[in-house]
N, C-alpha and C positions, 0 to 999 in steps of 0.2 A: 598212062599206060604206054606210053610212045618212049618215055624213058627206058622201062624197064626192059621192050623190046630190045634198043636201043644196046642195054646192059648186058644184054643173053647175047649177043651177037659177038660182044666183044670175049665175052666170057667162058661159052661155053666150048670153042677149039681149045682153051688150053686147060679147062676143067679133062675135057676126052683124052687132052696130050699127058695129062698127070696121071688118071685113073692105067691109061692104058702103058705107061714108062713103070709102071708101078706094079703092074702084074707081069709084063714081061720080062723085066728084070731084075724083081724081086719075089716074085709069086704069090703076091699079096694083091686083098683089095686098099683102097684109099681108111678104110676103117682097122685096117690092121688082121682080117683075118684072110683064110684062106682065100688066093686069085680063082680065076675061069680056065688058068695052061694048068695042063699038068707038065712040063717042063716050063724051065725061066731060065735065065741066064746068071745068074748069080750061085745054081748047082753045079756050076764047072769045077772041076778040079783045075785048071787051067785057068791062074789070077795072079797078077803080080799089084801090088799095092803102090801107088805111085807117090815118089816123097820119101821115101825107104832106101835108096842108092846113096853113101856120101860125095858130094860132091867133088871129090879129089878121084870118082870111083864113075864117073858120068852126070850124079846127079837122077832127075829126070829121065834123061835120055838115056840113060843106063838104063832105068827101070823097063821104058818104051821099048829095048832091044831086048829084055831078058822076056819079054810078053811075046814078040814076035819069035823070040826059037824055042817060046813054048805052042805056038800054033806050025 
């Protein structure tokens, strides 16, 4: 029993940390249906895909600028 304790300790802040990265910003539960928000952050119209810039064009860092003069 002292294992198992032991196991839930270690386990369970990043079971909370998944469930809850997972409805907030995707608005789902960890089983794939509907989350507990009724907003998420993933309904932005406001998203720049990162990896998408050529690099002769910034790169990354291009993309990271094109996100901030979207906010």
């Amino acid at each position: 029993a002292a294992g198992l304790w032991t196991q839930l300790q270690r386990d369970l802040p990043t079971a909370f940390a998944r469930a809850f990265d997972m409805a907030t910003i995707h608005g789902k539960n960890l089983a794939g249906s509907t989350g507990p928000f009724q907003d998420y952050l993933a309904m932005t119209s406001k998203s720049v895909a990162l990896g998408t810039t050529a690099q002769n064009m910034g790169g990354i860092w291009g993309d990271f600028v094109e996100g901030l003069d979207q906010i």
